[in-house]
C-alpha positions in Angstrom: 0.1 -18.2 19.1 -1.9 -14.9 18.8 -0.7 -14.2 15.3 -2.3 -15.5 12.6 -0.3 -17.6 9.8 -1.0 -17.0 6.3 -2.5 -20.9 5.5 -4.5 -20.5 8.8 -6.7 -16.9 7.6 -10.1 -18.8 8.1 -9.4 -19.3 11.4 -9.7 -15.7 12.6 -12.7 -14.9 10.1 -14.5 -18.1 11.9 -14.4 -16.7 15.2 -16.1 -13.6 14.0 -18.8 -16.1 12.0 -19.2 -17.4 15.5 -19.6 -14.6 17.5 -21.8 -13.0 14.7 -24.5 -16.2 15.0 -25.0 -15.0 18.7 -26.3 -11.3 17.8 -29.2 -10.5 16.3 -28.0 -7.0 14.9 -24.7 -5.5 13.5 -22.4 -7.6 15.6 -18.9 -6.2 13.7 -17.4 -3.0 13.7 -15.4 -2.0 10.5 -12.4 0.5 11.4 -11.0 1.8 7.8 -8.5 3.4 6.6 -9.0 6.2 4.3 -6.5 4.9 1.8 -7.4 2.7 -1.7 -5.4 -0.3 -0.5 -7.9 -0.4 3.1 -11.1 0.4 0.7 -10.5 -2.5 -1.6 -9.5 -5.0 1.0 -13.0 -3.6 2.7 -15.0 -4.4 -0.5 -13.4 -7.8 -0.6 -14.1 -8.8 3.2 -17.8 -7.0 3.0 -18.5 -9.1 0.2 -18.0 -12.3 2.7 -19.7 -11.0 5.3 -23.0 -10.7 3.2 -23.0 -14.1 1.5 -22.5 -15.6 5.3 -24.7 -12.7 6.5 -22.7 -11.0 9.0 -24.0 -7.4 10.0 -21.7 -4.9 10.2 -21.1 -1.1 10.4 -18.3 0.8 8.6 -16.6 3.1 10.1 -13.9 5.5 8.2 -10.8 6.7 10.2 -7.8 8.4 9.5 -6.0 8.3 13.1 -5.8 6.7 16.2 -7.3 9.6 18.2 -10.5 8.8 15.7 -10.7 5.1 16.8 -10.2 5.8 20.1 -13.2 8.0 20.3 -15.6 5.8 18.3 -14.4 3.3 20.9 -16.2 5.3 23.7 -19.7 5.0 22.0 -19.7 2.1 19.2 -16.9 -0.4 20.9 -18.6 -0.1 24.0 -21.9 -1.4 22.8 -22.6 -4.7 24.1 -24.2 -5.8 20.5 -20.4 -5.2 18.9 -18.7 -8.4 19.3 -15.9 -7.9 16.9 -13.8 -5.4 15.5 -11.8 -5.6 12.1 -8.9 -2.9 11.5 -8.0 -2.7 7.6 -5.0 -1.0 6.5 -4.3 0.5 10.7 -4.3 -1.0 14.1 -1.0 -3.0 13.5 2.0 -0.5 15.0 0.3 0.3 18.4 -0.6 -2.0 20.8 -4.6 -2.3 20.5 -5.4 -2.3 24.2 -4.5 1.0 24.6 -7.0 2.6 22.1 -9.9 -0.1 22.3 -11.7 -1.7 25.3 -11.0 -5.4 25.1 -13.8 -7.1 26.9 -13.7 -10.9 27.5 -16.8 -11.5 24.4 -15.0 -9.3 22.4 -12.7 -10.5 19.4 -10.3 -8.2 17.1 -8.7 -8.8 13.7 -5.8 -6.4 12.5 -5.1 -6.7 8.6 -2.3 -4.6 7.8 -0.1 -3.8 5.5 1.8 -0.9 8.0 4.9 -2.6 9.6 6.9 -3.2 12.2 4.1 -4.7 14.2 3.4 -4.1 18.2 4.8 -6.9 19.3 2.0 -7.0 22.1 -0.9 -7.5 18.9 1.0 -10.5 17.8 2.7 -12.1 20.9 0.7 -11.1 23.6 -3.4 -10.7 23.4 -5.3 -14.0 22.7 -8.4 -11.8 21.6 -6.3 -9.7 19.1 -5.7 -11.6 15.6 -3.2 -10.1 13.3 -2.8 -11.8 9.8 0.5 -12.1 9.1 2.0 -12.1 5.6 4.5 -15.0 6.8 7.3 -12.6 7.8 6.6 -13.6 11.4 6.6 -16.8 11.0 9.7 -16.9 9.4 11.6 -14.3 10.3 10.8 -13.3 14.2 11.4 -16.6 15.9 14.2 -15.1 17.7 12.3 -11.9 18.3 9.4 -14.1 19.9 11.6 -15.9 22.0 13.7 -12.6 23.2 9.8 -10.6 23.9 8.4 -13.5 25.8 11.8 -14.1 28.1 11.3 -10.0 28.7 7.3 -10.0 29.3 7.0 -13.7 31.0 10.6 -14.5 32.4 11.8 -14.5 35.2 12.5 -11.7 37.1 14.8 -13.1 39.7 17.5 -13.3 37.1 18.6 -16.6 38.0 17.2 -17.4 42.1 15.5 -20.5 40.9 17.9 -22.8 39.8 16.0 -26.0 40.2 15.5 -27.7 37.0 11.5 -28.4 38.5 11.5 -25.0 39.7 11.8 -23.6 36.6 9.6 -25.8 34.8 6.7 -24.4 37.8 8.1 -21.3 36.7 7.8 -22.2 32.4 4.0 -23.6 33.7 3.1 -19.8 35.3 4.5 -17.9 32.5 2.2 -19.9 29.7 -0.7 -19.1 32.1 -0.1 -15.0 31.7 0.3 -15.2 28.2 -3.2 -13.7 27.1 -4.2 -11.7 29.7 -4.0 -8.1 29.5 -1.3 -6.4 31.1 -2.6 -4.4 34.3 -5.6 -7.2 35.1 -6.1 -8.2 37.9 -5.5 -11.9 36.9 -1.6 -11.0 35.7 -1.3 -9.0 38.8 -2.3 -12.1 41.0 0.0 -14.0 39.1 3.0 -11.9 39.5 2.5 -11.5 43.7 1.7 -15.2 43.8 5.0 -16.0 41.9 6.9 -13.6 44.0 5.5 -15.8 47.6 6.8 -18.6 45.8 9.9 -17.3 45.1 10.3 -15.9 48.8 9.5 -19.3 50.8 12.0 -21.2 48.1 14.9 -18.9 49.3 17.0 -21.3 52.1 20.6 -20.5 53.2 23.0 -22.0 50.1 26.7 -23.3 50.8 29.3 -21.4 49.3 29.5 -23.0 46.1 25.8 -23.4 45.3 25.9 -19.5 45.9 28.7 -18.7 43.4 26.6 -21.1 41.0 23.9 -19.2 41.4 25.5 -15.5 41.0 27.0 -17.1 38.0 23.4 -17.8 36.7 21.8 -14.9 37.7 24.8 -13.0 36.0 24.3 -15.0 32.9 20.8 -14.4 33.1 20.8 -10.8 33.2 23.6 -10.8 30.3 20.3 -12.9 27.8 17.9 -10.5 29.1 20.0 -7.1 28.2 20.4 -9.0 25.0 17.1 -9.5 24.4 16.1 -5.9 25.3 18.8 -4.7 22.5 17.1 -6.8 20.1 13.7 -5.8 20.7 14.7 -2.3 21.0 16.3 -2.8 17.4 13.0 -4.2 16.2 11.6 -1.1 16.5 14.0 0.8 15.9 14.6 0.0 12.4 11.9 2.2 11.4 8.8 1.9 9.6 7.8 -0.1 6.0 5.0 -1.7 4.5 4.1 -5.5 4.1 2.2 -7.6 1.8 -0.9 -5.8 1.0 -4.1 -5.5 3.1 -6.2 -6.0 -0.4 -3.9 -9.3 -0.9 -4.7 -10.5 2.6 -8.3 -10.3 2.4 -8.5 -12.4 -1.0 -6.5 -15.1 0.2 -8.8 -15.2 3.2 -11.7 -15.9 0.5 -10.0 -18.4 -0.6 -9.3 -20.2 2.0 -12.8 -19.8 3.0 -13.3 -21.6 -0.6 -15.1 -18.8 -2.2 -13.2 -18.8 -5.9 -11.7 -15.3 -6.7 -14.1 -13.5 -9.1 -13.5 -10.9 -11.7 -14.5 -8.3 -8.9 -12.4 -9.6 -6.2 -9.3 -10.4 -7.9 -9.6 -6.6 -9.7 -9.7 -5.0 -6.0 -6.9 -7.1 -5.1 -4.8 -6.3 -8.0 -5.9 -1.9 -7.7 -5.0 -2.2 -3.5 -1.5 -3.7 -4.3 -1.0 -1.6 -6.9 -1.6 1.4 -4.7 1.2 0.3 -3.3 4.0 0.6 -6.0 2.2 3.8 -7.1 3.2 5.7 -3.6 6.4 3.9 -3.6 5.1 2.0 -0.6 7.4 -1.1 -1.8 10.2 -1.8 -4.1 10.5 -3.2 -7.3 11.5 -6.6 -5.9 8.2 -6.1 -3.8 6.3 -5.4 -7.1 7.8 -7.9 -9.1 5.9 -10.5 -6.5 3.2 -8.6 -6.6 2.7 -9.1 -10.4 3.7 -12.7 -10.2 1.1 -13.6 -7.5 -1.4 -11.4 -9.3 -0.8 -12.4 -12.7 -1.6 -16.6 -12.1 -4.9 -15.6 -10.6 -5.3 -13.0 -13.2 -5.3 -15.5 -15.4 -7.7 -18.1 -13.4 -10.4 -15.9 -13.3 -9.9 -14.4 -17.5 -8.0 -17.3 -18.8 -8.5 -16.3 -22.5 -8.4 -12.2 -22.3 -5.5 -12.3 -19.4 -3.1 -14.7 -22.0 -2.4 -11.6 -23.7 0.7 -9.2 -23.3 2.2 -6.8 -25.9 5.5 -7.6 -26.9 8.0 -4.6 -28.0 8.1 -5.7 -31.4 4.3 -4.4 -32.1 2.8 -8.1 -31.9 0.9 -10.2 -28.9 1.7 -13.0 -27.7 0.3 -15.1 -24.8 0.4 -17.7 -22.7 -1.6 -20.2 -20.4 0.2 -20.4 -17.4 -2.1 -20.9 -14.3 -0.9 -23.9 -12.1 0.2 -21.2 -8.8 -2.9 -20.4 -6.6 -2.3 -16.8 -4.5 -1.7 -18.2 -1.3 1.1 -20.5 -2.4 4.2 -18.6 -1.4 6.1 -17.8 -4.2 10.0 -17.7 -4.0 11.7 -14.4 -5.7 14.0 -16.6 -7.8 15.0 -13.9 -10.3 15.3 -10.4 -10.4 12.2 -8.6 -10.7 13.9 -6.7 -13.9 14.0 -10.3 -15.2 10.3 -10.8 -14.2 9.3 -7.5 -15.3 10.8 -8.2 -18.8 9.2 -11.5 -19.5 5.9 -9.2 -18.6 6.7 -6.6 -21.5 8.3 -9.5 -24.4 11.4 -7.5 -23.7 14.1 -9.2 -26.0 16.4 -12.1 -24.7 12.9 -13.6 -23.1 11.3 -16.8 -24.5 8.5 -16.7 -26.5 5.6 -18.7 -25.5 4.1 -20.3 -27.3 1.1 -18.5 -29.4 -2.5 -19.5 -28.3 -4.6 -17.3 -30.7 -4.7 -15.2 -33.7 -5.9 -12.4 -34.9 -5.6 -10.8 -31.3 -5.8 -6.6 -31.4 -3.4 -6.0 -29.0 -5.8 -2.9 -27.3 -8.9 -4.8 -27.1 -7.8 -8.6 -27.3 -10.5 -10.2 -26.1 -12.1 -9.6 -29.7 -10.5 -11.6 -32.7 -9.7 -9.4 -35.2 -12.0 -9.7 -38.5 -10.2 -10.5 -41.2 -11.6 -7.6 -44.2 -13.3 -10.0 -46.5 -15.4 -11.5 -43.0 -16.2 -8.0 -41.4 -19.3 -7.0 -42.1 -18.9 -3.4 -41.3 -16.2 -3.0 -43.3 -17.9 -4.2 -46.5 -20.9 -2.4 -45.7 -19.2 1.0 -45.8 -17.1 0.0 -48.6 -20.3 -0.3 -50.0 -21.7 3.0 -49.2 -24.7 0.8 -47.9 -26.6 2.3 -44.7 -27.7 -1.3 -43.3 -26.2 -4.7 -44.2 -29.9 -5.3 -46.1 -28.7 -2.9 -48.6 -25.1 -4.3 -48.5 -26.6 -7.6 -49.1 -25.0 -9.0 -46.0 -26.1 -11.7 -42.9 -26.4 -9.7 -39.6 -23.8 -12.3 -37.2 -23.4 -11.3 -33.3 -21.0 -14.2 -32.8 -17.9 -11.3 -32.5 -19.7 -8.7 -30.5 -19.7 -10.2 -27.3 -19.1 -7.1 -24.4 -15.4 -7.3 -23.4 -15.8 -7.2 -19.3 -12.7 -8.8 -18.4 -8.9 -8.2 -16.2 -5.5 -8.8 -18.6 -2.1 -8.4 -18.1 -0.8 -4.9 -19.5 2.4 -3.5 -20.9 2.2 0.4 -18.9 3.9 4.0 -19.9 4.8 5.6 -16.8 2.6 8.8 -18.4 -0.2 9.4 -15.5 -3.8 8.8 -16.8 -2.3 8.1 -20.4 -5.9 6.6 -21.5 -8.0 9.3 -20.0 -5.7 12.2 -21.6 -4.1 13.5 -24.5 0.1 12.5 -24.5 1.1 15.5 -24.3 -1.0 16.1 -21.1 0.0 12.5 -19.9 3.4 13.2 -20.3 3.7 16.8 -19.4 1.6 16.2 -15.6 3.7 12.6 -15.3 6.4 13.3 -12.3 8.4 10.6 -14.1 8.3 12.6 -17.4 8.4 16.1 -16.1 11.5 15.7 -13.7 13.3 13.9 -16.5 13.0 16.6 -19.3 12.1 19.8 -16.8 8.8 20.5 -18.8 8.1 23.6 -16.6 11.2 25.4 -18.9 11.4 26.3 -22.4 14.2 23.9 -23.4 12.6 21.3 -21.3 9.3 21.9 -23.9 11.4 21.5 -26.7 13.0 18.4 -25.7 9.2 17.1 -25.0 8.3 18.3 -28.3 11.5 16.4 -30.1 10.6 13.4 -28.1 6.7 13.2 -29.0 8.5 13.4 -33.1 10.6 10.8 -32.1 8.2 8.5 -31.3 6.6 9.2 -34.6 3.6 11.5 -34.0 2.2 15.2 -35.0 1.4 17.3 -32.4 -1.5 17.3 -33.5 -2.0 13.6 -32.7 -0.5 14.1 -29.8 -2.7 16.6 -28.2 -6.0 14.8 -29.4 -7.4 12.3 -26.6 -5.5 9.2 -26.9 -8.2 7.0 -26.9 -9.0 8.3 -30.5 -5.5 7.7 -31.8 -4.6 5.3 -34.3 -3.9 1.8 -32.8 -0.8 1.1 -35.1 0.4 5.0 -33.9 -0.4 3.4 -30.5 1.9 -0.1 -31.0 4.3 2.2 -32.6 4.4 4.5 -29.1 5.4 1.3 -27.3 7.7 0.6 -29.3 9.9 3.7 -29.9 9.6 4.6 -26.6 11.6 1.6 -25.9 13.7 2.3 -28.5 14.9 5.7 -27.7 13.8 6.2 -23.8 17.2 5.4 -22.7 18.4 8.9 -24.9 15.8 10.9 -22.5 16.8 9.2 -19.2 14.0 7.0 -19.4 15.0 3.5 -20.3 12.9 2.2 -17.6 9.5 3.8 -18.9 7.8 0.6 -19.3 6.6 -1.6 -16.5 4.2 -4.5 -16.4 0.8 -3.8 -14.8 -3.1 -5.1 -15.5 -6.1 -3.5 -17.3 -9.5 -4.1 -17.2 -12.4 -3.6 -19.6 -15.9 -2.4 -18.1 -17.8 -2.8 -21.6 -19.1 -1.0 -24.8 -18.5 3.1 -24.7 -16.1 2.9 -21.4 -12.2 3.0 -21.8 -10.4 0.8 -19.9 -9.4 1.2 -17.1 -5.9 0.4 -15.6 -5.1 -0.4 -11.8 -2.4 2.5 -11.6 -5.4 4.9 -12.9 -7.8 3.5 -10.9 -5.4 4.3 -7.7 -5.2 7.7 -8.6 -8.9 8.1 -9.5 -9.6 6.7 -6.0 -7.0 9.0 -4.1 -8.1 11.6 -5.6 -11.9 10.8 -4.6 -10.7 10.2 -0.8 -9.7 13.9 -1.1 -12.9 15.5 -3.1 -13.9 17.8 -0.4 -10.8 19.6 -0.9 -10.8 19.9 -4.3 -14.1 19.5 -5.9 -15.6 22.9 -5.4 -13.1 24.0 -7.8 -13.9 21.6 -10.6 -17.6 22.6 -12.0 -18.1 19.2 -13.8 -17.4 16.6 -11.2 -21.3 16.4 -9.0 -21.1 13.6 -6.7 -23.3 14.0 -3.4 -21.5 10.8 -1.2 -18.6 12.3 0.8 -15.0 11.0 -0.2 -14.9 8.0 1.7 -17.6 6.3 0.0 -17.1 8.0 -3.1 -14.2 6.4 -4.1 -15.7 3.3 -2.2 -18.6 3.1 -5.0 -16.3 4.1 -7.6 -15.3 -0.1 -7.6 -18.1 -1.3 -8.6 -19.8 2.3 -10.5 -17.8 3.1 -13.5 -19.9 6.8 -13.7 -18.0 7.2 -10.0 -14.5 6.3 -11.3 -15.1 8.5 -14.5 -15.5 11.2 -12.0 -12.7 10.2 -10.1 -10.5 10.2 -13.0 -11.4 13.5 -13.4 -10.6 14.4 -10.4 -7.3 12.5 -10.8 -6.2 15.0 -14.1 -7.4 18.0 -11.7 -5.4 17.0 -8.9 -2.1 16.2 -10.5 -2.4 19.6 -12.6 -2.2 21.1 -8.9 0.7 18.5 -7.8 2.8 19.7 -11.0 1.9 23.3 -10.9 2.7 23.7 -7.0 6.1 21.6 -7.4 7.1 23.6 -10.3 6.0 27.0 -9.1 8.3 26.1 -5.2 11.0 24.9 -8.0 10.8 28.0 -9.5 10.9 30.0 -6.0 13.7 27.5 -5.2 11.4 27.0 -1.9 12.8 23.9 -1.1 16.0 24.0 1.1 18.9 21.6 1.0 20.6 20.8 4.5 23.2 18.5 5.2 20.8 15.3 5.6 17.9 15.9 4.2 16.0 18.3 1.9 12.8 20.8 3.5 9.8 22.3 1.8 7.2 24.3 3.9 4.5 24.9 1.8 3.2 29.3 2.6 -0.6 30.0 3.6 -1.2 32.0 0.9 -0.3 29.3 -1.8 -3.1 29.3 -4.5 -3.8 25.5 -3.8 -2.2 24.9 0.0 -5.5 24.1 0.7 -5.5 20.5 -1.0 -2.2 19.6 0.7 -3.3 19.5 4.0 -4.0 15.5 3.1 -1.4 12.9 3.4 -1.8 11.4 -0.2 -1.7 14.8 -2.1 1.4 16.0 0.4 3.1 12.9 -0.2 2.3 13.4 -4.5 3.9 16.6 -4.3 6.8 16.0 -2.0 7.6 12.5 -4.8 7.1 14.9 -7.2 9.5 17.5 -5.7 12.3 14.7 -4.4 12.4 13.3 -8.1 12.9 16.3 -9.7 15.4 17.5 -7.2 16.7 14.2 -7.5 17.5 14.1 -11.2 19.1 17.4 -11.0 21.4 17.2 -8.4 25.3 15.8 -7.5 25.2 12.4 -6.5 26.4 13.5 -3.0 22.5 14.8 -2.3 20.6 12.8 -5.2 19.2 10.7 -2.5 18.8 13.1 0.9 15.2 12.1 2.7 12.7 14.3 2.0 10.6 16.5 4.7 7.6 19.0 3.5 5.1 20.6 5.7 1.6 21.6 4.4 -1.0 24.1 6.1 -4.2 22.1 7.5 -7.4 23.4 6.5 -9.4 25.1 9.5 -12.4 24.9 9.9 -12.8 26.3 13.5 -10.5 29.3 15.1 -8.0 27.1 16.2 -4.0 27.5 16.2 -2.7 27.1 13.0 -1.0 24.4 12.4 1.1 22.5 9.7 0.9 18.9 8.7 4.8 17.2 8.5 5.5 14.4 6.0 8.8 12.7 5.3 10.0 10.6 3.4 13.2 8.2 2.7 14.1 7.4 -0.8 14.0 3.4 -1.2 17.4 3.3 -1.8 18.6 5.4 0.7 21.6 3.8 2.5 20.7 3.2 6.3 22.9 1.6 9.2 20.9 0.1 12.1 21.1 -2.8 15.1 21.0 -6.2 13.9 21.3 -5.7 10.3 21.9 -8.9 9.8 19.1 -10.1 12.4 16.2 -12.1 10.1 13.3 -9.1 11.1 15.2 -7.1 9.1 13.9 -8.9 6.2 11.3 -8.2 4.3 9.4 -9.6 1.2 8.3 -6.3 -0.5 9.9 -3.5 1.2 13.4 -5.5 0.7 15.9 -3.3 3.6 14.1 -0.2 2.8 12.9 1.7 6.3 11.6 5.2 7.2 12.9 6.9 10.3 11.3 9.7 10.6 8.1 8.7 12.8 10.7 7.6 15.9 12.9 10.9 15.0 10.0 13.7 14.7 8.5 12.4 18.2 11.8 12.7 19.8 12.7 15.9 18.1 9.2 17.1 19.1 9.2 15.8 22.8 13.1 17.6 23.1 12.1 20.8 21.9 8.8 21.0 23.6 6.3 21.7 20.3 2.8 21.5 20.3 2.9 18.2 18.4 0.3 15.0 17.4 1.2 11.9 15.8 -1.0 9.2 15.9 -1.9 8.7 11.9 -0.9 5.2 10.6 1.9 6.7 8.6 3.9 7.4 11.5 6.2 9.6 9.3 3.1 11.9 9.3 2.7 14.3 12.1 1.2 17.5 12.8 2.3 20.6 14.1 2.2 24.3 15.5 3.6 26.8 12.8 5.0 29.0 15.4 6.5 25.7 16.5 7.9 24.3 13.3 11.4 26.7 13.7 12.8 25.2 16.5 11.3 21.4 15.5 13.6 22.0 12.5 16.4 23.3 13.9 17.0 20.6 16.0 16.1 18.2 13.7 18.8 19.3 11.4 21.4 18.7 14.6 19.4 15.1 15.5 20.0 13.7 12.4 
């Protein structure tokens, strides 16, 4: 077994321990992801490496052609004894980018799916954690891979029962080695002498029992080729998350989730659901798994959840630990209502009073008790003049994680509502802000729910908490008149202390995003100054809240430029719609093309731009993939070139191999699959473009501009 099950995670992390004891310097070598899920899993994992005192180097990457050229000088050091890949490494075999050496150990934790079967079937040096899907769901896919790699050949010549057992005896014996060495080779001619001297003259009917085998034979292995071949085939998704994976591995290394740890986990599965990496079944176990340890490390602030009708109410349930693996056994709407106190759920039973349902890890005072309140009534300056006891028993600093009821207004805590609302894609496709009517039924809303607009352009921090419980409410209430019966979802907050707003983990993905992407954007925005580059910007911003205030920031800035770009190619009507799927191609002399040469803010606007498109269309092309282009950023005279995203809708309908076939399965992507990383590299290879994939999104590619005609053209027939 090369794979790594998820109740066995200490066993790959003790190899690297080992190794690591041997080497006096920096024996492991970190290749990241630039993406929030791959930063916080990094935080998690470099947090166990110094409390068992593991040097290591950190190494950003955003493509295999990156990794591969780091392996020429850092790999190849002799000092470098293992290598972790966070959030990358899973989909392509590993040999072919890194040297595997015989001291050398690798661990792939990824969340990018489906896996090279090679990573978890084939090298003994390569660990991969799996999230249990390959345990439970590929033991027909195994068996199929390993009758194709280690079977044999001669379709059926050795039909001796001992023969084949030799034969069983000399396949285990290649498993491991790495295909080409010279080991596997001699293996393979040695097997083939064998096979030679066994061959005697047969009599008739041992011959037509042997043809008959060697048909049969040939009939399991064509099978097994078709199923393997549909494995991949299916297309790309995303499993449990690499954040997730990292914090069960502290557990089971029996260091107790802190408030840090558990906070990272919660923000890198989180990024998740916010780029529509999963589904809402996918969330819903997200929330489930996060919420019991959510509640072991906080268990008096996490208790606490708002309930629609404007009151808390709580409860003490802690008994699952995060590696037990939970069963789905209701809906996730049913999970996500007994999150929010939606109505036809059971109240728990109440486990405090006096809880402010914004700040409830501080009882509320009752007036005759609160000595600030009597002070000012008063008109006294101190409480010597009011003639009242200074107490500090209440004003303990709130530092804690709790279970939230969210709006799906972007940055809602960190902005005005109106600005929350107006820059939220879920908002602004529902209500078309961009128009005059589409303002005006904004404007009707914000009365609805019971503010002035002068309320609701002041920061909403400052707003009155009943105006606040009243928001919640009557946006229940009435969202379903809007198209927005769904704008409530359950999520986590957390408090970072006196004179700092809290923070939630959907924020804190966007803050982080937006800080991987700084040097794109934050020459434009005087007030952000931060001096790291974006990598370890938003890598500080975990653990510095001045860093994630700046990322925040950052955040507002860069979804003003999301909005503004989707409305103004709305607008243009710059976005075509073919028969299977819907293309935007962003111009060079786009005000803020510039920032969409990244992934994340390509992918923002191209969610942004399907939504929209998606809310305002017939239901024959409501659901149509989505393919934009973006110019990169040059910095040297090179070609110009564009950078391709696509993307399926989670519900899209898609008919493949083997649907029924257990690997089809998933735990958080459900049957959701993107097929545009296997089509754009045939449609590029066919047509002859100038083309590179290679990013860990394989829906992500780049291209030639002079190239991108023909690439579309044909894709339009390919698909």
């Amino acid at each position: 077994m090369v794979y790594v099950s998820s109740t066995h995670y200490e066993d790959a992390y003790q190899r690297i321990a080992d190794t690591a004891a041997t080497t006096a310097g920096a024996s492991v070598l970190l290749f990241v992801s630039m993406d929030a899920d791959a930063l916080c899993a990094l935080r998690i994992l470099t947090s166990l490496f110094k409390r068992d005192s593991i040097a290591h180097k950190i190494v950003p990457v955003s493509n295999y052609a990156e990794i591969t050229s780091m392996n020429q000088t850092l790999a190849q050091n002799q000092q470098i004894k293992s290598i972790v890949f966070l959030n990358c490494g899973a989909q392509t075999d590993v040999q072919d980018f890194v040297t595997l050496r015989d001291d050398l150990v690798v661990m792939v934790i990824d969340s990018h799916r489906p896996f090279n079967l090679y990573n978890v079937f084939w090298h003994e040096q390569v660990q991969c954690l799996d999230d249990g899907d390959v345990e439970k769901n590929m033991g027909e896919l195994r068996e199929a891979f390993e009758d194709i790699e280690f079977g044999d050949s001669s379709s059926g010549e050795d039909s001796d029962e001992s023969e084949d057992e030799g034969s069983d005896q000399d396949n285990e014996s290649r498993i491991g080695h790495k295909r080409g060495s010279s080991e596997m080779l001699g293996d393979l001619a040695k097997n083939d002498r064998q096979r030679r001297k066994r061959k005697t003259d047969l009599d008739p009917e041992s011959f037509m029992r042997m043809q008959q085998q060697k048909a049969e034979r040939r009939d399991a292995r064509a099978a097994h080729q078709q199923m393997i071949q549909a494995y991949y085939a299916q297309g790309s998704y995303y499993g449990q998350s690499c954040a997730i994976s990292t914090l069960m591995l502290a557990e089971q290394l029996g260091h107790p989730p802190s408030l840090d740890t558990v906070w990272w986990a919660v923000v890198g599965a989180t990024s998740q659901h916010v780029l529509q990496h999963i589904d809402s079944d996918g969330y819903a176990e997200v929330v489930r798994r996060m919420r019991d340890l959510v509640r072991r490390v906080c268990p008096t602030a996490s208790t606490t959840r708002l309930n629609i009708d404007g009151n808390a109410r709580s409860s003490n349930n802690s008994e699952s630990a995060l590696g037990s693996s939970a069963t789905v056994t209701s809906s996730s709407q049913a999970l996500l209502d007994s999150q929010l106190g939606l109505p036809g759920q059971p109240d728990d039973p109440p486990q405090r009073e006096n809880i402010d349902p914004f700040n409830p890890y501080l009882e509320m005072i009752p007036e005759d008790e609160d000595e600030g309140y009597l002070r000012a009534r008063a008109g006294a300056a101190s409480n010597g003049e009011a003639g009242l006891l200074t107490s500090s028993k209440n004003i303990e600093q709130s530092v804690a994680i709790s279970e939230s009821t969210e709006l799906k207004f972007l940055l809602l805590r960190h902005w005005s509502l109106t600005n929350a609302m107006q820059y939220s894609p879920y908002v602004a496709t529902r209500l078309g802000t961009w128009s005059s009517k589409g303002r005006s039924r904004l404007d009707l809303l914000v009365a609805k729910l019971g503010l002035s607009r002068a309320e609701a352009q002041a920061p909403f921090l400052h707003l009155d908490p009943e105006l606040k419980l009243q928001l919640y409410r009557k946006m229940h209430a009435i969202g379903a008149d809007y198209n927005m019966a769904d704008s409530l979802y359950a999520g986590f907050v957390r408090d970072y202390g006196w004179r700092k707003s809290r923070v939630s983990a959907s924020d804190m993905v966007l803050a982080i995003l937006a800080l991987l992407q700084k040097d794109a954007w934050a020459g434009e925005y005087e007030s952000i100054h931060i001096s790291a580059s974006g990598f370890f910007a938003a890598y500080d911003s975990l653990s510095q809240f001045d860093i994630l205030r700046a990322g925040l920031h950052g955040a507002q800035h860069l979804q003003r430029l999301v909005v503004g770009q989707g409305i103004s190619m709305l607008e243009r009507q710059a976005v075509k719609t073919l028969r299977v799927f819907r293309l935007a191609i962003l111009g060079e002399l786009e005000s803020s093309s510039h920032v969409f040469g990244s992934p994340f803010a390509l992918r923002q606007l191209a969610l942004f731009l399907m939504q929209t498109l998606r809310e305002r269309s017939k239901s024959a092309h409501a659901r149509l993939p989505f393919i934009i282009a973006g110019p990169i950023a040059q910095e040297t005279s090179e070609v110009d070139k564009l950078m391709v995203l696509g993307i399926t809708p989670m519900d899209y309908p898609l008919v493949r191999p083997h649907m029924d076939a257990p690997f089809n399965r998933s735990t958080y992507a459900g049957e959701s699959r993107n097929h545009f990383g296997i089509v754009f590299e045939q449609v590029a290879s066919e047509v002859g473009a100038e083309a590179k994939q290679g990013f860990f999104d394989s829906s992500v590619m780049e291209i030639r501009r002079s190239d991108m005609s023909a690439f579309v053209d044909k894709l339009r027939r390919h698909l």
